[in-house]
C-alpha positions as CSV (number, residue, x, y, z in Angstrom):
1,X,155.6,60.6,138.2
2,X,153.8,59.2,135.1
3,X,150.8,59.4,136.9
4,X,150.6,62.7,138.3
5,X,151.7,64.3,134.6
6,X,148.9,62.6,133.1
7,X,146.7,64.3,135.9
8,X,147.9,67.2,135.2
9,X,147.1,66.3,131.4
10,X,143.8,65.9,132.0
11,X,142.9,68.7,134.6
12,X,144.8,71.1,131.9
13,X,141.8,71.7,130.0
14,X,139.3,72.1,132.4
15,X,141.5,74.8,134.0
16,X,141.2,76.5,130.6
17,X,137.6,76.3,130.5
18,X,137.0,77.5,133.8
19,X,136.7,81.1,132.5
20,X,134.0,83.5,134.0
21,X,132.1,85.7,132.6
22,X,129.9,88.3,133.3
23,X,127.3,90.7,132.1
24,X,125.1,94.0,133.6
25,X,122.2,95.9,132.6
26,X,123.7,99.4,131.3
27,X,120.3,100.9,131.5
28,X,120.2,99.8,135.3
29,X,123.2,101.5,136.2
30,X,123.0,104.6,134.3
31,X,119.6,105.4,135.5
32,X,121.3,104.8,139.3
33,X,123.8,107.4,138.5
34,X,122.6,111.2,140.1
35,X,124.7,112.7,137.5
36,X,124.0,110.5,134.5
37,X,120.0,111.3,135.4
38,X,120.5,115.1,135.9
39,X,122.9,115.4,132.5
40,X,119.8,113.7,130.9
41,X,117.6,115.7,132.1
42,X,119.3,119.0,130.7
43,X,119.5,116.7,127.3
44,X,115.8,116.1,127.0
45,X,115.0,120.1,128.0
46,X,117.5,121.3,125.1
47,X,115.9,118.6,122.9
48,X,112.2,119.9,123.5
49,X,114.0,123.5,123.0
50,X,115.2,122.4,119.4
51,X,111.8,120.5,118.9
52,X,109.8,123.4,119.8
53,X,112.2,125.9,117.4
54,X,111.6,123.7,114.6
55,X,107.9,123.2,114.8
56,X,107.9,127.2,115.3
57,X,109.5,127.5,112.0
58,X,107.3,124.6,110.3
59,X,104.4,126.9,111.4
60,X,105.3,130.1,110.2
61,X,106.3,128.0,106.7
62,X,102.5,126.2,107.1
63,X,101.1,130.0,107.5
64,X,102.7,131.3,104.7
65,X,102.3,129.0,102.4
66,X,98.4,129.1,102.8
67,X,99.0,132.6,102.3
68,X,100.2,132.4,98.7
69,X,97.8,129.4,98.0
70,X,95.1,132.1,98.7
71,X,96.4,134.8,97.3
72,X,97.9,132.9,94.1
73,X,95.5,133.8,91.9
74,X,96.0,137.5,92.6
75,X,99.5,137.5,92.1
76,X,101.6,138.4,88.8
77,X,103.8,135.8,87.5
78,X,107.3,137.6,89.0
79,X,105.4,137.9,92.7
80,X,104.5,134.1,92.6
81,X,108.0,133.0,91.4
82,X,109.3,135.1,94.2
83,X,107.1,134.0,96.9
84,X,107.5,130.3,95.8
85,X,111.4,130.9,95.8
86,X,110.5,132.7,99.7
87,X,108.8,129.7,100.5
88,X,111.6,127.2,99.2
89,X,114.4,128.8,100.9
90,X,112.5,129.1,104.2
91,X,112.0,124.9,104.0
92,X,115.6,124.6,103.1
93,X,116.8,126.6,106.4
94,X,114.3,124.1,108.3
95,X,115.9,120.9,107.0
96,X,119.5,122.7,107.7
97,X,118.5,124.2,111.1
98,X,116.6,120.5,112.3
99,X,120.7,119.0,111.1
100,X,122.4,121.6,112.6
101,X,120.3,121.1,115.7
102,X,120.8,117.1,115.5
103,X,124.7,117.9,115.0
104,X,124.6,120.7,118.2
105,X,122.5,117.9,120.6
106,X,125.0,114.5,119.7
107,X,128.5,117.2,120.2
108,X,126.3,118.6,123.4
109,X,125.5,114.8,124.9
110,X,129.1,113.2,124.1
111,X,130.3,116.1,125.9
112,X,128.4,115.8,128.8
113,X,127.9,112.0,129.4
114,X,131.8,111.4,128.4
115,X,132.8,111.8,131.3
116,X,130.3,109.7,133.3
117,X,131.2,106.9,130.7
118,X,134.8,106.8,131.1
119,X,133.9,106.7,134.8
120,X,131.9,103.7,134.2
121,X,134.0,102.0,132.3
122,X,136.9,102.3,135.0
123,X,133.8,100.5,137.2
124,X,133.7,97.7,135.4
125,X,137.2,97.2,134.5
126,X,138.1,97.3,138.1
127,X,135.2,94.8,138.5
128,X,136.3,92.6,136.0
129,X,139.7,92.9,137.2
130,X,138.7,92.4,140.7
131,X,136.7,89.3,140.1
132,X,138.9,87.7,137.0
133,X,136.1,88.1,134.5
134,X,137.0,87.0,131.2
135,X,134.6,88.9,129.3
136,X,131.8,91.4,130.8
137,X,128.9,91.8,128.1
138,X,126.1,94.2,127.9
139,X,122.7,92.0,129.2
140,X,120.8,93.8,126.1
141,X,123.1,93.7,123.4
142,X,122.6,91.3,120.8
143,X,119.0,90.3,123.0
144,X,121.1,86.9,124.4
145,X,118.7,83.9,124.6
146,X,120.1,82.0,127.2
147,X,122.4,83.1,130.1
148,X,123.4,80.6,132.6
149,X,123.8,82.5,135.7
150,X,126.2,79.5,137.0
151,X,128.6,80.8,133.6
152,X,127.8,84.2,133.7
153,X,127.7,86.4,136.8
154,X,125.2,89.7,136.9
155,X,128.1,92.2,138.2
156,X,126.0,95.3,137.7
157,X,125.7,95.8,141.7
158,X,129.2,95.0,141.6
159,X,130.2,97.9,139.0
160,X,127.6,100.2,141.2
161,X,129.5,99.2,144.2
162,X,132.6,100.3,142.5
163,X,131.5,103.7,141.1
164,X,130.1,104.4,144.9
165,X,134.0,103.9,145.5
166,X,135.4,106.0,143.0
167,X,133.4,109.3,144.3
């Protein structure tokens, strides 16, 4: 009896030790994901629409302001104060419209890919479930030096498998 509880003992904290862990490639499965790629590709159109808006504006702004530098000279004091104040206020709705635009594309892309993220994380909580991962960490966070594949299992097919499953 002695003996096997001192077995027991000993093969205790090896047991405890024996924890897996996992890790996947985010990028991987995202870019394997038909609606992840098509929600992306309506980001990156609005994004080249609010781009192209602001440099539109930045233009016009450019144009004018040559304008007055030309015609400075010309101009009575009240006209230049009044074009410089023009000039001012069209740079301040610039910086606001480039926030606002910043503001409209991040609510716009957490609306969209929300969805498709929750569904992800389902995946790999199923998969770590499944397979009694302890931990499953993103391959690119943090840039990890080392992974020792015979520790840590690459479960991104795995988490693919499992989104094919949850269509």
């Amino acid at each position: 009896m002695k003996k096997l509880f001192l077995m027991l003992m000993l093969c205790a904290p090896m047991t405890l030790f024996a924890q897996k862990f996992g890790h996947l490639d985010s990028q991987a499965l995202l870019q394997s994901l038909p609606e992840a790629i098509a929600i992306q590709s309506k980001l990156e159109a609005k994004g080249k629409e609010y781009q192209k808006q602001i440099e539109d504006m930045q233009a016009e702004l450019q144009r004018q302001a040559e304008a007055y530098d030309k015609s400075k000279s010309t101009m009575n004091a009240t006209k230049q104060a009044e074009t410089e104040k023009n000039l001012q206020d069209m740079y301040t709705k610039i910086q606001q419209t480039a926030q606002d635009n910043q503001k409209a594309f991040n609510e716009a892309q957490q609306k969209q890919l929300g969805p498709v993220l929750e569904k992800v994380r389902n995946a790999i909580a199923a998969v770590a479930k499944t397979g009694n991962y302890v931990y499953i960490m993103e391959k690119a966070a943090g840039q990890p030096l080392y992974i020792n594949e015979a520790l840590s299992k690459d479960v991104t097919a795995e988490v693919k498998a499992q989104l094919a499953k949850m269509k």
